[in-house]
Jmol script that loads the backbone (N, CA, C; Angstrom):
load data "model"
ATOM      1  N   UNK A   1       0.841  -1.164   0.000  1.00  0.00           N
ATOM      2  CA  UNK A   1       0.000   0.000   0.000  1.00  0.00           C
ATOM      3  C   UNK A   1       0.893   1.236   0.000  1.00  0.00           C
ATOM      4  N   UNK A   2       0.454   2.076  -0.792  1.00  0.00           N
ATOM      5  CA  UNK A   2       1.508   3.755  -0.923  1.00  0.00           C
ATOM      6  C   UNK A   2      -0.107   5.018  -0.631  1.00  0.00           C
ATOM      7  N   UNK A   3       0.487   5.413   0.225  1.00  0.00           N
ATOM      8  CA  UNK A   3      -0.246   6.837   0.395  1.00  0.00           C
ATOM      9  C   UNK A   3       0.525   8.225  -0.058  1.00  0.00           C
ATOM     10  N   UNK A   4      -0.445   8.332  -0.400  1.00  0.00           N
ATOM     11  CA  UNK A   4       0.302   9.902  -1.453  1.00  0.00           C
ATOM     12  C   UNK A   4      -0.477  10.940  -0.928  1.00  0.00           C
ATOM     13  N   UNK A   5       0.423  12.645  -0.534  1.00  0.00           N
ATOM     14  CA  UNK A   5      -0.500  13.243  -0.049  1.00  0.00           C
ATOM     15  C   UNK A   5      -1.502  14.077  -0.805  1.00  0.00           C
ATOM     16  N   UNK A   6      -1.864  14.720  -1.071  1.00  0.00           N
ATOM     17  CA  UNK A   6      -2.574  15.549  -2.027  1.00  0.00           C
ATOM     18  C   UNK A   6      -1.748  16.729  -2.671  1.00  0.00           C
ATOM     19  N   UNK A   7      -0.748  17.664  -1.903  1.00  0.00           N
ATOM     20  CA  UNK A   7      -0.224  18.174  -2.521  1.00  0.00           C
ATOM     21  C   UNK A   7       0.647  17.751  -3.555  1.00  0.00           C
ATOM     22  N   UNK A   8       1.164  16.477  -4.090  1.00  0.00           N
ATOM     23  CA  UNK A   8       1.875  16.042  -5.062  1.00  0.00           C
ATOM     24  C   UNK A   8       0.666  15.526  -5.728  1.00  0.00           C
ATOM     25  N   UNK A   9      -0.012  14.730  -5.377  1.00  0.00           N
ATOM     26  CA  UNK A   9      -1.247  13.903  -5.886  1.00  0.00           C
ATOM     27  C   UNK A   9      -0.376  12.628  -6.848  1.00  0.00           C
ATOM     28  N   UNK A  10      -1.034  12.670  -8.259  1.00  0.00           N
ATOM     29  CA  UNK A  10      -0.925  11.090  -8.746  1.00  0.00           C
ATOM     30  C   UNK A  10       0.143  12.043  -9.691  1.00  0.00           C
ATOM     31  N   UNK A  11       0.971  13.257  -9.878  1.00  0.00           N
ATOM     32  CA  UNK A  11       1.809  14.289 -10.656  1.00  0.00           C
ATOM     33  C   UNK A  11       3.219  13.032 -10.211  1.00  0.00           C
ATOM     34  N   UNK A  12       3.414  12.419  -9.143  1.00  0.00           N
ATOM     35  CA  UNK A  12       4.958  11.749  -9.130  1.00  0.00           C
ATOM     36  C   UNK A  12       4.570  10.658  -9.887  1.00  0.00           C
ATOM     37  N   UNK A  13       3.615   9.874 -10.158  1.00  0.00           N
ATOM     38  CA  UNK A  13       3.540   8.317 -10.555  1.00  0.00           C
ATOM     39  C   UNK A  13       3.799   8.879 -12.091  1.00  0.00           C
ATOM     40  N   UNK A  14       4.879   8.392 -12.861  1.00  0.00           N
ATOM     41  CA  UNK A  14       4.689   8.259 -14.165  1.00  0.00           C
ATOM     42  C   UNK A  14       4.569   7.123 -14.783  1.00  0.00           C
ATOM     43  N   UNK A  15       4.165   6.822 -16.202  1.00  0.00           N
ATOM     44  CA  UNK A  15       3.610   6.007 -16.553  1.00  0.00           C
ATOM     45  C   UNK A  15       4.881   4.782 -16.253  1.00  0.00           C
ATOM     46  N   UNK A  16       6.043   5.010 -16.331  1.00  0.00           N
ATOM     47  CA  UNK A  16       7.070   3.983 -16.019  1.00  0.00           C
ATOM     48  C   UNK A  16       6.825   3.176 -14.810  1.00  0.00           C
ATOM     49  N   UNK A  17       6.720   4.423 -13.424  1.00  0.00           N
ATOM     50  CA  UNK A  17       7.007   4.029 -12.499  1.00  0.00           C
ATOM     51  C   UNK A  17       5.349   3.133 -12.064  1.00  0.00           C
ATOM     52  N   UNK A  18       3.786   3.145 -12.606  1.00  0.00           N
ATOM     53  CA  UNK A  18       2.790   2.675 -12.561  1.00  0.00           C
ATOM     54  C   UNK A  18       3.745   1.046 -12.735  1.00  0.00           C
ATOM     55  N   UNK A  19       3.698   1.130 -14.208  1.00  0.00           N
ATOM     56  CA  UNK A  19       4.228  -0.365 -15.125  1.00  0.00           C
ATOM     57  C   UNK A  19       5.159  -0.841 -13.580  1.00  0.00           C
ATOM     58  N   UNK A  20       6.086  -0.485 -13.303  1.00  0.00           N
ATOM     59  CA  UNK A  20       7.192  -0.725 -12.124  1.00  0.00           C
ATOM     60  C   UNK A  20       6.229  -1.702 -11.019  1.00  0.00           C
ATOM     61  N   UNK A  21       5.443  -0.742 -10.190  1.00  0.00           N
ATOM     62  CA  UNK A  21       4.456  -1.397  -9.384  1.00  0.00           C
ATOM     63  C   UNK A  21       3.523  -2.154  -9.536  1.00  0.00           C
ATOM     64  N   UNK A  22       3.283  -2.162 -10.993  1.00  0.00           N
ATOM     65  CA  UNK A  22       1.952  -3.173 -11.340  1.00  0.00           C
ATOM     66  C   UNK A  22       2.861  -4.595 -11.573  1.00  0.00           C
ATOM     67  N   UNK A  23       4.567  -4.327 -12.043  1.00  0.00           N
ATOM     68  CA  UNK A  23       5.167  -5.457 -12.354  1.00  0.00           C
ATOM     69  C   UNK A  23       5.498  -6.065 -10.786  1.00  0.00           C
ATOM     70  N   UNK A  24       5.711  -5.266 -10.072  1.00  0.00           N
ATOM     71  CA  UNK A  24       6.626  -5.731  -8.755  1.00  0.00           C
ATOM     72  C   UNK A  24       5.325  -6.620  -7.560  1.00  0.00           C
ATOM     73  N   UNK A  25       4.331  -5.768  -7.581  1.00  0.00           N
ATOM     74  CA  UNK A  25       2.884  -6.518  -7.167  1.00  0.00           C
ATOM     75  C   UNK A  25       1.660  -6.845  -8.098  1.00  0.00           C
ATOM     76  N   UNK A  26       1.263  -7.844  -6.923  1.00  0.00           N
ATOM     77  CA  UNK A  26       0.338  -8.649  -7.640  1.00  0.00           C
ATOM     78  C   UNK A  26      -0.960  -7.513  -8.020  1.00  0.00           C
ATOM     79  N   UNK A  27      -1.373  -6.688  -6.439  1.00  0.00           N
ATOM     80  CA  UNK A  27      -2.562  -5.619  -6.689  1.00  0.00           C
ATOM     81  C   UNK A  27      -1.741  -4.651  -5.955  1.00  0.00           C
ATOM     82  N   UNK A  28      -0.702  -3.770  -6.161  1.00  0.00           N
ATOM     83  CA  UNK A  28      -0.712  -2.504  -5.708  1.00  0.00           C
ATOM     84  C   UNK A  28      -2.341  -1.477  -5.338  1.00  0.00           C
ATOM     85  N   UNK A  29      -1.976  -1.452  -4.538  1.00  0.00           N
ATOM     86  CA  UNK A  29      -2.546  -0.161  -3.851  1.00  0.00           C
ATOM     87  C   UNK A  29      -2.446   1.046  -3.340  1.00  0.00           C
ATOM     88  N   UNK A  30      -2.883   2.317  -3.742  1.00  0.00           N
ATOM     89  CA  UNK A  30      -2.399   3.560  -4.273  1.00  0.00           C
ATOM     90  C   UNK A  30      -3.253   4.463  -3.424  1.00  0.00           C
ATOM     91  N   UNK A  31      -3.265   5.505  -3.039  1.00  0.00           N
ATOM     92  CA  UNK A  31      -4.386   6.052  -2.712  1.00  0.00           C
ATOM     93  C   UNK A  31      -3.600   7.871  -2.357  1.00  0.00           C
ATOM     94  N   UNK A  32      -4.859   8.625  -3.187  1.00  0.00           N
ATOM     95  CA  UNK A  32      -4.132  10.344  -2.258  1.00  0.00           C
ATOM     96  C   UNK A  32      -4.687  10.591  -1.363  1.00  0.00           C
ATOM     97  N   UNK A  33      -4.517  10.994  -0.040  1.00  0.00           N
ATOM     98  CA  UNK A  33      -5.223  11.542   0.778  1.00  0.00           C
ATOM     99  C   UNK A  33      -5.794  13.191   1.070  1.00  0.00           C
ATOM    100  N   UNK A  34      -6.861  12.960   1.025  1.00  0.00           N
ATOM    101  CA  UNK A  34      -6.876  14.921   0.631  1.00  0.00           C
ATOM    102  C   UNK A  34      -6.586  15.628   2.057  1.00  0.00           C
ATOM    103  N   UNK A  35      -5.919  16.964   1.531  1.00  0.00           N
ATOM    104  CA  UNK A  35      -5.957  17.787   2.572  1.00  0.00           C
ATOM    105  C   UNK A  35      -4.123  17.657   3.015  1.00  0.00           C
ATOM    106  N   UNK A  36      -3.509  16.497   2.748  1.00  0.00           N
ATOM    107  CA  UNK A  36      -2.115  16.215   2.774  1.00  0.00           C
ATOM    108  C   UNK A  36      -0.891  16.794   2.330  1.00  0.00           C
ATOM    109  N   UNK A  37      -0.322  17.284   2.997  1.00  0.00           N
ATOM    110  CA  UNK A  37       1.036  17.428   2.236  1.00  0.00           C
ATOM    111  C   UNK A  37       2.058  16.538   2.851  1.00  0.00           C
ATOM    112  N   UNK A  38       3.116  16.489   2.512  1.00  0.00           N
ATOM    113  CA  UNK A  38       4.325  15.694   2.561  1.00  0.00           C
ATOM    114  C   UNK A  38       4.597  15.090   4.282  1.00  0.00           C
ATOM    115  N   UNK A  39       4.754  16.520   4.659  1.00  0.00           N
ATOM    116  CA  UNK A  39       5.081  16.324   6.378  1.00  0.00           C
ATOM    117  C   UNK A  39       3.408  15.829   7.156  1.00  0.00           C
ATOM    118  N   UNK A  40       2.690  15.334   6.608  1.00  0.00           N
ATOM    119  CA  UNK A  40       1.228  15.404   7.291  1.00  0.00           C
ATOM    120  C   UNK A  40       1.258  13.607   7.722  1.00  0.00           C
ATOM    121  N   UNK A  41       2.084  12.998   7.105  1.00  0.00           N
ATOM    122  CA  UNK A  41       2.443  11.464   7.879  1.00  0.00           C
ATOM    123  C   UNK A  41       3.102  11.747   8.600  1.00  0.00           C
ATOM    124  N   UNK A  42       3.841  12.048   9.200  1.00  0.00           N
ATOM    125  CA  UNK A  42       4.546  11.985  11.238  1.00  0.00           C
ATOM    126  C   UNK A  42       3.733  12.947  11.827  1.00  0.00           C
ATOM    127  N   UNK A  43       4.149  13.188  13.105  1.00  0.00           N
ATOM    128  CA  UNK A  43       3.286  13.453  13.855  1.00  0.00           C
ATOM    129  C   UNK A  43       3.727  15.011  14.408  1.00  0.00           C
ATOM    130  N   UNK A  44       4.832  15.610  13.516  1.00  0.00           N
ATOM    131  CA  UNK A  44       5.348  16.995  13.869  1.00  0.00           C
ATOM    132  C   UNK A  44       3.598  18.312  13.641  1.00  0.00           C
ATOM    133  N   UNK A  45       2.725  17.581  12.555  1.00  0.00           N
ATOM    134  CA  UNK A  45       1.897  19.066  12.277  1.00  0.00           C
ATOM    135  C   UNK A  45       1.074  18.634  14.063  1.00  0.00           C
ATOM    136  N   UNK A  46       0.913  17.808  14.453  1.00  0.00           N
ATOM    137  CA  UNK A  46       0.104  17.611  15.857  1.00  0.00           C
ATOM    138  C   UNK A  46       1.023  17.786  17.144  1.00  0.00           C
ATOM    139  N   UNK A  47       1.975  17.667  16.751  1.00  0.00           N
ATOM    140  CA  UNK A  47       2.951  18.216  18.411  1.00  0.00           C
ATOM    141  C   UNK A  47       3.405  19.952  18.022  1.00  0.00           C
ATOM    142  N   UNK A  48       3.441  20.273  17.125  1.00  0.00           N
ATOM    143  CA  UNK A  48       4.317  21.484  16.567  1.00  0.00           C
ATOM    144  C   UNK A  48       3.621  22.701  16.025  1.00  0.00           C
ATOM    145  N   UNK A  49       3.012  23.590  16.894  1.00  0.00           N
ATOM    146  CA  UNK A  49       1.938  24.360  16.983  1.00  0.00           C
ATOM    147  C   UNK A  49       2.243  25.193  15.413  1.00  0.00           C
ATOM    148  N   UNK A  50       3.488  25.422  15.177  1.00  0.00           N
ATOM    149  CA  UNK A  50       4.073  26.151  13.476  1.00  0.00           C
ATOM    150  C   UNK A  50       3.789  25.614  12.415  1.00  0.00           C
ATOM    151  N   UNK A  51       4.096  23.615  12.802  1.00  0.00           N
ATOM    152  CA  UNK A  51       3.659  22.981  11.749  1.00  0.00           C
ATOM    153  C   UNK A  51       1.947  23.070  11.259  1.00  0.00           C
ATOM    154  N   UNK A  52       1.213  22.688  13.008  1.00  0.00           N
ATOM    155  CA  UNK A  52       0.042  22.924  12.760  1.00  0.00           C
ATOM    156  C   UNK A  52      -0.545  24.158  11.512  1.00  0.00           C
ATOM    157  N   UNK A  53      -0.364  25.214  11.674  1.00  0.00           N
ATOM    158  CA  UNK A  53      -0.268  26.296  11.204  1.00  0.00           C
ATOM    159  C   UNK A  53      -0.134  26.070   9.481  1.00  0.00           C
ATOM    160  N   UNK A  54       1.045  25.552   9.436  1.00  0.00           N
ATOM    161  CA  UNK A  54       1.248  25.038   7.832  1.00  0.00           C
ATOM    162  C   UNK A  54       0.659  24.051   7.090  1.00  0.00           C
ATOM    163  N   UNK A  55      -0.046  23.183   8.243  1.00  0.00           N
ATOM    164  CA  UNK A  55      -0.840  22.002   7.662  1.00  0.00           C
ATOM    165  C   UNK A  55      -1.827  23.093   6.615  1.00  0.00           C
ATOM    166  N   UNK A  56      -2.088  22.209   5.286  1.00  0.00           N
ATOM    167  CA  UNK A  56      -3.299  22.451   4.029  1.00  0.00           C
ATOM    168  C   UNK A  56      -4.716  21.745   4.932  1.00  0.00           C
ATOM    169  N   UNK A  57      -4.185  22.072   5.833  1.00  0.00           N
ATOM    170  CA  UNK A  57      -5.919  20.966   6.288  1.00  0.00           C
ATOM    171  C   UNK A  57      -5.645  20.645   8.462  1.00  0.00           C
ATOM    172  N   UNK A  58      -6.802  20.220   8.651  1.00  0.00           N
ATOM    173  CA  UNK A  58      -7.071  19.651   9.874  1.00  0.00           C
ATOM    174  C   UNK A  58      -6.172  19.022  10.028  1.00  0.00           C
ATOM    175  N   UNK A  59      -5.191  18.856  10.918  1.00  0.00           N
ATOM    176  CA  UNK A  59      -3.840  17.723  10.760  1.00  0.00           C
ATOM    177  C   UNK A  59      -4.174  16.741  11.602  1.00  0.00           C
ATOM    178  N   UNK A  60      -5.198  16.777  12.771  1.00  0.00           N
ATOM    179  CA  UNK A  60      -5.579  15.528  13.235  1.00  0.00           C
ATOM    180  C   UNK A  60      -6.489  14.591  12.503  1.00  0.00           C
ATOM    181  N   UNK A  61      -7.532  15.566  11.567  1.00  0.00           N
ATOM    182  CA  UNK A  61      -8.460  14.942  10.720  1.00  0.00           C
ATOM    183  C   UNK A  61      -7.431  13.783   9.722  1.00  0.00           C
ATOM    184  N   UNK A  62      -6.356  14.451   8.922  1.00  0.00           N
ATOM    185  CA  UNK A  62      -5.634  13.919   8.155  1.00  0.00           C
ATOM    186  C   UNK A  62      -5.148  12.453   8.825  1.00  0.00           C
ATOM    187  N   UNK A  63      -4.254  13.052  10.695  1.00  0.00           N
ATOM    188  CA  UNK A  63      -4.165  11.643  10.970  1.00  0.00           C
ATOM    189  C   UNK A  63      -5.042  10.601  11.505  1.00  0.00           C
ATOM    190  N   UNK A  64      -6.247  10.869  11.761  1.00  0.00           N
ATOM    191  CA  UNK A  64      -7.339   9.960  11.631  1.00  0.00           C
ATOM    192  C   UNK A  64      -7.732   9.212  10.466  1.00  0.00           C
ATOM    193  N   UNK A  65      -7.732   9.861   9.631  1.00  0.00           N
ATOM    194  CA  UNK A  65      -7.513   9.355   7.967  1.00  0.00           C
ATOM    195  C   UNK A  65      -6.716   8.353   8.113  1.00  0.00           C
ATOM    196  N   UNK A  66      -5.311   8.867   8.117  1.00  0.00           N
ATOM    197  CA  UNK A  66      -4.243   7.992   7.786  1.00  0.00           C
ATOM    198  C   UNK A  66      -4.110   6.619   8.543  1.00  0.00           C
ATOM    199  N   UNK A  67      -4.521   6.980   9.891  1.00  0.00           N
ATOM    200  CA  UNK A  67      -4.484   5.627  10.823  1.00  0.00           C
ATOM    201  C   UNK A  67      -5.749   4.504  10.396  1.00  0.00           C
ATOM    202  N   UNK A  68      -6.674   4.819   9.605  1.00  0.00           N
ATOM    203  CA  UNK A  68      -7.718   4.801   9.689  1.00  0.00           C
ATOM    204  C   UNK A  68      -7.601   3.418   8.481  1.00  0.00           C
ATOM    205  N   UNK A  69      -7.116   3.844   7.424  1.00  0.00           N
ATOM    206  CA  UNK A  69      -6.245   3.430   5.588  1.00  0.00           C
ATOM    207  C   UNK A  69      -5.583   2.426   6.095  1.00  0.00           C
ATOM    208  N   UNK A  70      -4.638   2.776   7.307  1.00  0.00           N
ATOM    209  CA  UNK A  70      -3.756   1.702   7.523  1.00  0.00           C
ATOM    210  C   UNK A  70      -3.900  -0.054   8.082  1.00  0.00           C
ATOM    211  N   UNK A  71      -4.542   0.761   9.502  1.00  0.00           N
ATOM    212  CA  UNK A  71      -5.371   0.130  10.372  1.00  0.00           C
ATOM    213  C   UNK A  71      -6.533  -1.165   9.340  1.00  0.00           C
ATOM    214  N   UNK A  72      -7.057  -0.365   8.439  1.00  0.00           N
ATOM    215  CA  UNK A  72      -7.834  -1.167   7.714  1.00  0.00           C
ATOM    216  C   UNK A  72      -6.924  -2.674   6.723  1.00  0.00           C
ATOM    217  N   UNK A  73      -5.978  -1.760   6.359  1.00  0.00           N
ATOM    218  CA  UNK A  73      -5.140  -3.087   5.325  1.00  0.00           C
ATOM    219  C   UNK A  73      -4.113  -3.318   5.824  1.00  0.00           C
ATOM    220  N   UNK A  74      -3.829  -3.575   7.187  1.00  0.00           N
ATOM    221  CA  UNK A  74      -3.399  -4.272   8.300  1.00  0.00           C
ATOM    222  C   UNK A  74      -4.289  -5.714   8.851  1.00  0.00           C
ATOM    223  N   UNK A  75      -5.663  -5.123   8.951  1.00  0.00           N
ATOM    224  CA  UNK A  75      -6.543  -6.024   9.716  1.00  0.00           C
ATOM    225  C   UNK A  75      -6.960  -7.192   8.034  1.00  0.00           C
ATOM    226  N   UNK A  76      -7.203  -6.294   7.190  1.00  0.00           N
ATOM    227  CA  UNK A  76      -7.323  -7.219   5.628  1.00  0.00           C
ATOM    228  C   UNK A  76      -6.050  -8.282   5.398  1.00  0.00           C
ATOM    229  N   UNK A  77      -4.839  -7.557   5.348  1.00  0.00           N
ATOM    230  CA  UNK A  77      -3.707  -8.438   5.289  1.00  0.00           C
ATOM    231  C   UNK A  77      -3.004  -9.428   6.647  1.00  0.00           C
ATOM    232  N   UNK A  78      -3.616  -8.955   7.305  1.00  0.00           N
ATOM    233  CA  UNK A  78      -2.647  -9.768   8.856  1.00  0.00           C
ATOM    234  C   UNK A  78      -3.370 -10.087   9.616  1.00  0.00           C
ATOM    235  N   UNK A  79      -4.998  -9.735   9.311  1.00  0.00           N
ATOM    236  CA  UNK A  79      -5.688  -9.894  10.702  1.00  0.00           C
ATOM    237  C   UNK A  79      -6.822 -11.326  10.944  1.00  0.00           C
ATOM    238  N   UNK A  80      -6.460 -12.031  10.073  1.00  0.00           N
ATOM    239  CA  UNK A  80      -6.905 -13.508   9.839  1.00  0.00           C
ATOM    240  C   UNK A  80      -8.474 -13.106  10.305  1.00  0.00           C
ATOM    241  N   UNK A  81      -9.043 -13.008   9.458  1.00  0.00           N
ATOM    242  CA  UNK A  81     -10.610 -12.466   8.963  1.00  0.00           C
ATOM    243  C   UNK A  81     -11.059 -11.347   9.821  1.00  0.00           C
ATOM    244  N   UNK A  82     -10.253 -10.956  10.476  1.00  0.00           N
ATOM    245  CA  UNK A  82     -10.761  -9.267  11.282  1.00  0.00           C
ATOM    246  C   UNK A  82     -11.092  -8.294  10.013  1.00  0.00           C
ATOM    247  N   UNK A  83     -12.194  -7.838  10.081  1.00  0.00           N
ATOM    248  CA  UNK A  83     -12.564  -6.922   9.076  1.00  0.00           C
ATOM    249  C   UNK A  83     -12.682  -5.077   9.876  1.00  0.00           C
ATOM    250  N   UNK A  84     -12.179  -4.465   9.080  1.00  0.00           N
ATOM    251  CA  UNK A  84     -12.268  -3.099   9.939  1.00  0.00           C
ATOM    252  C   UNK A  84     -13.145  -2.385   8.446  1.00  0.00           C
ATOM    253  N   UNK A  85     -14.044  -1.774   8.894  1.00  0.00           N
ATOM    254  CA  UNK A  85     -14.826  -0.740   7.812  1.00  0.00           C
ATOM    255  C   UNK A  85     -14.860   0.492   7.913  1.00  0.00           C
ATOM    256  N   UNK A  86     -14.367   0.925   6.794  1.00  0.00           N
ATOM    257  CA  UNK A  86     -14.114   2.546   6.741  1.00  0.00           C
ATOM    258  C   UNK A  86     -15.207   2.927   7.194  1.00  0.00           C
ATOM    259  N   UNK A  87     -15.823   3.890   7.446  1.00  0.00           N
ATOM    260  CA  UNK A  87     -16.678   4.916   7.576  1.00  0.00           C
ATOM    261  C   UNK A  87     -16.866   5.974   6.335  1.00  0.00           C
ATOM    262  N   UNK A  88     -17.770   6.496   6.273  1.00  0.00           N
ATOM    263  CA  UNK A  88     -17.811   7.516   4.778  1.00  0.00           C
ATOM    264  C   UNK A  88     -17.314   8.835   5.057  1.00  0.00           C
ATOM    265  N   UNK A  89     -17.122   8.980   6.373  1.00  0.00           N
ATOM    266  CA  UNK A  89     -16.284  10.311   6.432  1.00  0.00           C
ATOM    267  C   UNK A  89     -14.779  10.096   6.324  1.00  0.00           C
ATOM    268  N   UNK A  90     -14.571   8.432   6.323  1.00  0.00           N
ATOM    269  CA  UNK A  90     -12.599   8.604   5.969  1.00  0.00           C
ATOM    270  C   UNK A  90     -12.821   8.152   4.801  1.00  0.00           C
ATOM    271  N   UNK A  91     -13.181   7.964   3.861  1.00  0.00           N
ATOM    272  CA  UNK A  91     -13.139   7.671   2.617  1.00  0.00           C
ATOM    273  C   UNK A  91     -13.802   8.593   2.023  1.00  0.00           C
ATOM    274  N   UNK A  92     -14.210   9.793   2.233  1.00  0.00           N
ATOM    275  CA  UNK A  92     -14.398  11.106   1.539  1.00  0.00           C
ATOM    276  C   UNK A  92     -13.062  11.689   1.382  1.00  0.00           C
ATOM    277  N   UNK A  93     -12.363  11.434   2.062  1.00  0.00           N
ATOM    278  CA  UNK A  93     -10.508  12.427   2.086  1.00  0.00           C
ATOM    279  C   UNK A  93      -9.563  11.263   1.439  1.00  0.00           C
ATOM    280  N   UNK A  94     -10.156  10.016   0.425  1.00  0.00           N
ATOM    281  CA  UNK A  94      -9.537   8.972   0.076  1.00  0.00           C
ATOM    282  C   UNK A  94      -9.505   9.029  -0.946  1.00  0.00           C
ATOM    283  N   UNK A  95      -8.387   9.040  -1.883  1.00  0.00           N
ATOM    284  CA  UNK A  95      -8.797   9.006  -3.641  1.00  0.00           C
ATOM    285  C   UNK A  95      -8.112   7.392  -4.062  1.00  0.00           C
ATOM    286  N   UNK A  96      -8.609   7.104  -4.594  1.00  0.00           N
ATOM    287  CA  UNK A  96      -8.219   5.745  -5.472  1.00  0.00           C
ATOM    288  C   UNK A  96      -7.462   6.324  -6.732  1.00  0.00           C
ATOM    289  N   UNK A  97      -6.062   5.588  -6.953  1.00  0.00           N
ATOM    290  CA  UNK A  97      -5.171   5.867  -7.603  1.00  0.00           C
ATOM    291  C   UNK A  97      -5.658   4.676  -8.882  1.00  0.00           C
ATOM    292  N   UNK A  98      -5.661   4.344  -9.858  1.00  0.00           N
ATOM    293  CA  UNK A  98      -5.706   3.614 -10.706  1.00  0.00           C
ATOM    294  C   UNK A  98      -4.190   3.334 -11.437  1.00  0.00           C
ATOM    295  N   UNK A  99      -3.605   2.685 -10.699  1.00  0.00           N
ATOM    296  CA  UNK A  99      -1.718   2.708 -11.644  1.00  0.00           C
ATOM    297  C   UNK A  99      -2.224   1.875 -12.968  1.00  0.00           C
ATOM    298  N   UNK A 100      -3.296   0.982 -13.258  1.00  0.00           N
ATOM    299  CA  UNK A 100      -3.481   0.682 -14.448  1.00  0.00           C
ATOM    300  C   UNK A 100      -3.786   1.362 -15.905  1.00  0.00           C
ATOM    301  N   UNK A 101      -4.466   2.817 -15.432  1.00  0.00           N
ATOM    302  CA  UNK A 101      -4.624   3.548 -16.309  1.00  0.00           C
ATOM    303  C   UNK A 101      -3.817   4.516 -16.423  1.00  0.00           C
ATOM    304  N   UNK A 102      -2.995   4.705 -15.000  1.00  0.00           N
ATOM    305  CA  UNK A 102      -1.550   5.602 -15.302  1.00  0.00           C
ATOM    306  C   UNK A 102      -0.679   4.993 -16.422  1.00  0.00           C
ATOM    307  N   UNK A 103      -0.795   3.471 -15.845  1.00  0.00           N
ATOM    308  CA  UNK A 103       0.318   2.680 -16.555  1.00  0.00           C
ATOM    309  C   UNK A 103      -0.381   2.720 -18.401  1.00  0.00           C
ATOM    310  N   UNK A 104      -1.064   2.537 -18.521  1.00  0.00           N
ATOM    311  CA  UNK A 104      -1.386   2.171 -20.332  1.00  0.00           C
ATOM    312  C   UNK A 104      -2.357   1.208 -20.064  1.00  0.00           C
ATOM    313  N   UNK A 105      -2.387   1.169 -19.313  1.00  0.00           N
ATOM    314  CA  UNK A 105      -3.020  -0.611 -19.456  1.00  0.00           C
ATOM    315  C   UNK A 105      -4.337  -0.474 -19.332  1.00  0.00           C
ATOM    316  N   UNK A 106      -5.220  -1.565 -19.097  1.00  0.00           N
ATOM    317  CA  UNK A 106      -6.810  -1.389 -19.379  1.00  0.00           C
ATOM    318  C   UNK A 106      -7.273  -1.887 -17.625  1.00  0.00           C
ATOM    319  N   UNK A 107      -7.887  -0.897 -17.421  1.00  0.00           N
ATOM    320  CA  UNK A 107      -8.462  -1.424 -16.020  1.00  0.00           C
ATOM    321  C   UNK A 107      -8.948  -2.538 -15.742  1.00  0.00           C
ATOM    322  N   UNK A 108      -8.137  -3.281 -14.087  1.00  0.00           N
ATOM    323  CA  UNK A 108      -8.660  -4.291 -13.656  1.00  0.00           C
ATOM    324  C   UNK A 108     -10.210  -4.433 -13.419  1.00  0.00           C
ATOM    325  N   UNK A 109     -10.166  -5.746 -13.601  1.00  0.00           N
ATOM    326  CA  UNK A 109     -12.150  -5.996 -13.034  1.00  0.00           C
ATOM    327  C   UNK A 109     -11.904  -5.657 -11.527  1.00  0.00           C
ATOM    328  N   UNK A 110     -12.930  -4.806 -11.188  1.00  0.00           N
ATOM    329  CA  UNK A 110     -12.653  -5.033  -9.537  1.00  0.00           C
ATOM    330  C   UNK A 110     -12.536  -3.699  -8.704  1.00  0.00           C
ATOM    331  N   UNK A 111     -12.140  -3.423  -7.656  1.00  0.00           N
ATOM    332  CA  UNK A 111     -11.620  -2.133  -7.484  1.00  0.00           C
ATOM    333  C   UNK A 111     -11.022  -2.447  -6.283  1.00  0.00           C
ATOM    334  N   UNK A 112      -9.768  -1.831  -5.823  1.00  0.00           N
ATOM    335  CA  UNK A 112      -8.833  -2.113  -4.904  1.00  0.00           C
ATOM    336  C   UNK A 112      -9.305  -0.876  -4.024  1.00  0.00           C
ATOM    337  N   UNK A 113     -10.376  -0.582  -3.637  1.00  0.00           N
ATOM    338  CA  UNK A 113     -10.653   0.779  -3.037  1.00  0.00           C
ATOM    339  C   UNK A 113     -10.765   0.343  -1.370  1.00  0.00           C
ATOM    340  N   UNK A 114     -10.582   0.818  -0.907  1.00  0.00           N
ATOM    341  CA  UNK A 114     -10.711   0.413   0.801  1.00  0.00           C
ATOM    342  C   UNK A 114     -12.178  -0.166   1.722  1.00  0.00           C
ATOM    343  N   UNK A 115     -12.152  -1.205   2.006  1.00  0.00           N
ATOM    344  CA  UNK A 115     -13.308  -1.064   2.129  1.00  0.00           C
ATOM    345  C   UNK A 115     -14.077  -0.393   3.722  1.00  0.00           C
TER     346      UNK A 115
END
end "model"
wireframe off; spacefill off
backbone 0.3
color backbone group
């Protein structure tokens, strides 16, 4: 799984580097998180009243998000049938990356979207 924040968005994946991840995994999983920028994964915009300040967004909202993405395809991949379900307020700040249509290729049946 790759989380991307919103201020770069899907602008770093080029069509090479899609092909790369679609070759290296079986279902990569991609996702932007809105409201994100770069420093919004550690925990400096929530201890660091300046960072706060610079956050593009709610920085606890963001890390509720983020724990939220994780937590979920943690319990999918490791949690021997523990199911965790998003809620529709963390999957409103969730974008689904498609590296198949970055890449050239023709979209999978299916959707790798969180559930």
């Amino acid at each position: 799984m790759l989380l991307i924040n919103s201020t770069w968005g899907t602008s770093i994946i080029s069509q090479t580097l899609a092909q790369r991840y679609l070759a290296a995994w079986v279902a990569p999983e991609v996702f932007v998180i809105r409201g994100t920028k770069h420093n919004s994964f550690d925990d400096l915009p929530l201890l660091d009243p300046e960072q706060r300040a610079k956050a593009p967004s709610d920085p606890i909202k963001a890390h509720a998000v983020i724990a939220a993405i994780v937590v979920e395809f943690f319990d999918r991949s490791f949690g021997y049938g523990k199911a965790t379900r998003l809620n529709s307020d963390i999957l409103q700040d969730v974008i689904v990356v498609d590296l198949r249509q970055i890449a050239g290729k023709a979209p999978a049946l299916g959707s790798d979207t969180p559930r």
